[in-house]
C-alpha positions as CSV (number, residue, x, y, z in Angstrom):
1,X,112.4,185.3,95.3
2,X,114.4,182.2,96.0
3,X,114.5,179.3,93.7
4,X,113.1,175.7,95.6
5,X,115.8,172.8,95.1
6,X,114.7,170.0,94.1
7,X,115.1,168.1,98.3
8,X,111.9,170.5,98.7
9,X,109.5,169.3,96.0
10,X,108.3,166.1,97.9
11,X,107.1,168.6,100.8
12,X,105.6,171.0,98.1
13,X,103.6,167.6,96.8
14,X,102.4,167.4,100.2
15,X,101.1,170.8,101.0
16,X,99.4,171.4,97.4
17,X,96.2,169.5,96.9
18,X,95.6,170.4,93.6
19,X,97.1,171.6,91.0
20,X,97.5,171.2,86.8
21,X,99.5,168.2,86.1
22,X,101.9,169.6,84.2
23,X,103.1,171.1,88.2
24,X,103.5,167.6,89.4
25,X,105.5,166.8,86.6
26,X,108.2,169.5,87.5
27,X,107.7,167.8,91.3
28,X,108.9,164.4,90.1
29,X,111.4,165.8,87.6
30,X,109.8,164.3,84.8
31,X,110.4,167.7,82.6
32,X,112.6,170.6,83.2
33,X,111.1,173.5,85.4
34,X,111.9,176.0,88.2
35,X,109.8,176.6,91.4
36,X,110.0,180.1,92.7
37,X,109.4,180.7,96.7
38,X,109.1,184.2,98.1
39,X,110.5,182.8,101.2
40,X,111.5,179.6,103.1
41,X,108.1,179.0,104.0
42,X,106.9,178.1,100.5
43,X,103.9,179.8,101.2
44,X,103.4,181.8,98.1
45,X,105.1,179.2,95.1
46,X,105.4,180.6,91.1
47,X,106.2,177.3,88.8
48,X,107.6,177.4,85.2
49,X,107.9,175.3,82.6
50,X,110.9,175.6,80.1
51,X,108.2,176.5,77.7
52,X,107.4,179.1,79.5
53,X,104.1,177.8,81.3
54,X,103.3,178.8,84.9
55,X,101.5,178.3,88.1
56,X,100.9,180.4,91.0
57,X,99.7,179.2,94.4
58,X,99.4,180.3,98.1
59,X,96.5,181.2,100.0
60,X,97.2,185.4,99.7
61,X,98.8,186.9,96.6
62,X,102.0,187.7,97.3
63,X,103.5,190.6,96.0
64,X,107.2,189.0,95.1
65,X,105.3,187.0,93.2
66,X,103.8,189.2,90.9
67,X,106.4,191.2,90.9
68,X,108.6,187.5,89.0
69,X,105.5,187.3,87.3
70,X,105.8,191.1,85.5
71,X,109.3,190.5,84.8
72,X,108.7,186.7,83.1
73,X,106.1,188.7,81.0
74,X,108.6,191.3,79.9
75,X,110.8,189.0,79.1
76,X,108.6,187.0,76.8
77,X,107.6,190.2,74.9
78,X,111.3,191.0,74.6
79,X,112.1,187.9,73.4
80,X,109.1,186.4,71.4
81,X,108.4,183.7,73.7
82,X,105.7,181.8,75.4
83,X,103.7,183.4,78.4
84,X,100.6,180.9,79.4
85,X,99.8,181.5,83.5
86,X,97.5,179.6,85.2
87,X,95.9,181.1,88.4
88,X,94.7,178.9,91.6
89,X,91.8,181.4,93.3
90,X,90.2,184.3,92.5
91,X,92.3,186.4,94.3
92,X,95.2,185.6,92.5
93,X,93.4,186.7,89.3
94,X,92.2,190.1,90.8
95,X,95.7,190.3,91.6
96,X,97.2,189.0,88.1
97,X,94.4,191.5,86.5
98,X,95.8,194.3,88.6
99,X,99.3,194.2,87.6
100,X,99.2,192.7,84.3
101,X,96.5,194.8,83.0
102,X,96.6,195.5,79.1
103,X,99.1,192.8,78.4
104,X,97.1,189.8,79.0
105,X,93.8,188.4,77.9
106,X,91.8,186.1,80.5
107,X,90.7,182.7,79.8
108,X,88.4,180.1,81.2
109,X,88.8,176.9,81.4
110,X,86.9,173.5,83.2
111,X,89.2,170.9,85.3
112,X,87.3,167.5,86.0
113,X,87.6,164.9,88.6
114,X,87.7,161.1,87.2
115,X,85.0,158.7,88.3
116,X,86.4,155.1,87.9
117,X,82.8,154.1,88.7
118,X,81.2,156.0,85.7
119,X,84.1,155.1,83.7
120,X,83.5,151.1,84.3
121,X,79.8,151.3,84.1
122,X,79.3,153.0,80.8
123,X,79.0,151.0,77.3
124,X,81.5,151.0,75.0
125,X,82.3,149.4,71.9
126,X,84.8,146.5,72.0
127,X,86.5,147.0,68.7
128,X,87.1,149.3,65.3
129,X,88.1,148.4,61.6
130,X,90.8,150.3,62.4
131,X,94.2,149.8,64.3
132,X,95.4,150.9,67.8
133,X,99.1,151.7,67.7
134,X,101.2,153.2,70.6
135,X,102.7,156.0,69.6
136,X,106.5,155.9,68.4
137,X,108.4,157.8,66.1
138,X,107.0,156.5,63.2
139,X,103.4,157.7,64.5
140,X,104.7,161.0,65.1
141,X,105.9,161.2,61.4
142,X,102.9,160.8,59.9
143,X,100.9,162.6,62.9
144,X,97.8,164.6,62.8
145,X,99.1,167.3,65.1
146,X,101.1,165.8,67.6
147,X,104.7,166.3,66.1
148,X,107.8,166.8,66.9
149,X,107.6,170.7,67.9
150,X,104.9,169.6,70.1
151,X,106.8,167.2,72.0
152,X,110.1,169.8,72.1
153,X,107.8,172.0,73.5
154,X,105.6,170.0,76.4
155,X,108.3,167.4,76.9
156,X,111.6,168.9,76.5
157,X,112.2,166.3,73.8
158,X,110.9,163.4,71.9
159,X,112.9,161.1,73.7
160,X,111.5,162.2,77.4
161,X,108.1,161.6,76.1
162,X,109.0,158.3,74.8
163,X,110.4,157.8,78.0
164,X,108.3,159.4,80.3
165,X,104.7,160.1,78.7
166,X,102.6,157.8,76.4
167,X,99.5,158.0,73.7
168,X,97.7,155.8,71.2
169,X,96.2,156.6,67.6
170,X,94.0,154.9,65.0
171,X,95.2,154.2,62.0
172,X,93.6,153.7,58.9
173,X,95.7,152.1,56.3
174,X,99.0,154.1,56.6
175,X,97.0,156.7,58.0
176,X,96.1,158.1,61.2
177,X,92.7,159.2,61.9
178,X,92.7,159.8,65.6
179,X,95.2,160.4,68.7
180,X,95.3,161.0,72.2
181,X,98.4,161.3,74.4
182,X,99.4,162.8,77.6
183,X,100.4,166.5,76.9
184,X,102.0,166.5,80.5
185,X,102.3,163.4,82.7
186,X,103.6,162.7,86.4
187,X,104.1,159.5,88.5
188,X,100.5,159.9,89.6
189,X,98.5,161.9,86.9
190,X,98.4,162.0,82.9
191,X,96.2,164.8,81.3
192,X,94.8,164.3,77.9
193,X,95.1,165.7,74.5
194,X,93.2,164.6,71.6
195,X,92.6,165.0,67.8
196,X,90.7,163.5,65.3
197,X,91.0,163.8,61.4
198,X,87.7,166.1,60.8
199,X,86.5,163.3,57.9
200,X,86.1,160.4,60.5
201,X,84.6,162.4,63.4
202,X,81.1,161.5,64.5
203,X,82.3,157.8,64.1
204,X,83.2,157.3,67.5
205,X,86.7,157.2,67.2
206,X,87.7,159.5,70.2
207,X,86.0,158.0,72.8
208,X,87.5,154.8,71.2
209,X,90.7,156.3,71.4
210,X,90.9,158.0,75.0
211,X,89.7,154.6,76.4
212,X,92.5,153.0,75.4
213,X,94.4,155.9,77.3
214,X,92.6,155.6,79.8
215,X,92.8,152.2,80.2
216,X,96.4,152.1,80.1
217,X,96.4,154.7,82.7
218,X,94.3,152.6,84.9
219,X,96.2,149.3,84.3
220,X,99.2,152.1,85.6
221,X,97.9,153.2,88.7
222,X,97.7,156.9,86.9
223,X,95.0,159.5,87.3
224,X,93.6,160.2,83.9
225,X,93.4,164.2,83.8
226,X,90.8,166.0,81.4
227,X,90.7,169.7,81.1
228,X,89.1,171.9,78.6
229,X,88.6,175.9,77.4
230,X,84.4,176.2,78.6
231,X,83.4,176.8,75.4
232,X,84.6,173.8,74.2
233,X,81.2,172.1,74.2
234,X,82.9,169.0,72.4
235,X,85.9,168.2,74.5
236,X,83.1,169.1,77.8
237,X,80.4,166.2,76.3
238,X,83.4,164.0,75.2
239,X,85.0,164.4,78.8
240,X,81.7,164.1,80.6
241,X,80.5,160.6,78.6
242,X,83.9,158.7,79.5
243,X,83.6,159.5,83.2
244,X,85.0,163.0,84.1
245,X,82.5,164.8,86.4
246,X,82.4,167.7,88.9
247,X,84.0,170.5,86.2
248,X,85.7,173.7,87.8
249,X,86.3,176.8,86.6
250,X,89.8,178.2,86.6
251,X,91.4,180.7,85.0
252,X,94.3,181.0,82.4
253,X,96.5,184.1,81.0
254,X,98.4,184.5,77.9
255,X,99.9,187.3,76.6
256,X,97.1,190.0,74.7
């Protein structure tokens, strides 16, 4: 396989019309990642995140690909590391299942599509006794569970996030009882993560909380992304109240 430079990506952004954010993000260079073609014609495309995250798309499986995909595999065995894979059809997976059989364990997953409409029309509460903070270092000190390690490992770094991504918690007192920031973000989409301190849920606070993302997304001209594991019955009626509709099953593969 060949490795895409970076004059490319712009045409790649073109021909795929969707995707999981965190592959738009290596398109506009906002994190560090490598896009795999099997040929000049970008037809068959493997992305990977520094983390060791990746994507495969084309419209047949092609065998190159795989083939990367076996060895990225080994490698993270060998070494310890990361192996997450996200598939785009269903016959990449037969594909992936095929070739990667016994080393990696299948899971679902719903993507959404945002209805600004929904979003707009729905009630919501105006204000909390508690406060709305952007996250900066401070925040992530006293996080819940987005801490340094996770921004080293989504972002690159702290700093890119703080420079790149965004998110907002509640705090009560000096501490924080709720957060929600973009695990990977683009110049045109931000996908969510959230957590809430298990003794103030049923309160409210995370729809509180992602509409202030949200909002900030909107007042951005930014597509906010929501994604979930389908058994996630939460996260799905959470999603589905603040305006993400249409879910779609795709599939993800870590290491068994």
């Amino acid at each position: 396989m060949i490795k895409v430079t970076a004059e490319n990506y712009s045409i790649i952004k073109e021909t795929i019309k969707s995707a999981p954010t965190f592959v738009y993000s290596i398109l506009d260079q906002v994190i560090e990642g490598t896009v795999y073609a099997d040929n000049e014609s970008l037809h068959s495309l493997l992305f990977q995140t520094k983390s060791g995250i990746y994507y495969v798309y084309g419209y047949s499986p092609s065998e190159k690909t795989v083939s990367k995909l076996v060895f990225f595999l080994q490698e993270s065995i060998e070494q310890s590391k990361r192996f997450t894979l996200f598939s785009s059809s269903d016959d990449w997976n037969a594909k992936i299942e095929q070739r990667l059989d016994g080393h990696v364990k299948k899971l679902e997953r719903y993507t959404f599509s945002f209805a600004i409409n929904t979003y707009n029309d729905r009630e919501r509460r105006e204000s909390l006794d508690y406060e709305v903070i952007k996250i900066k270092q401070p925040q992530i000190e006293h996080c819940l569970e987005f801490d340094n390690q996770y921004y080293d490992e989504y972002w690159d770094s702290t700093n890119n996030f703080f420079e790149n991504g965004f998110g907002f918690c509640l705090q009560h007192g000096d501490k924080i009882i709720s957060e929600a920031v973009s695990i990977f973000k683009s110049h045109q989409f931000a996908e969510i993560d959230i957590v809430t301190d298990p003794n103030y849920r049923g309160k409210g606070l995370a729809s509180f909380i992602v509409e202030k993302f949200i909002d900030y997304c909107l007042l951005n001209d930014i597509q906010p992304c929501w994604d979930c594991d389908i058994n996630n019955q939460a996260s799905y009626h959470l999603g589905t109240k603040l305006g993400f509709t249409n879910p779609q099953k795709y599939a993800v593969y870590i290491k068994s």
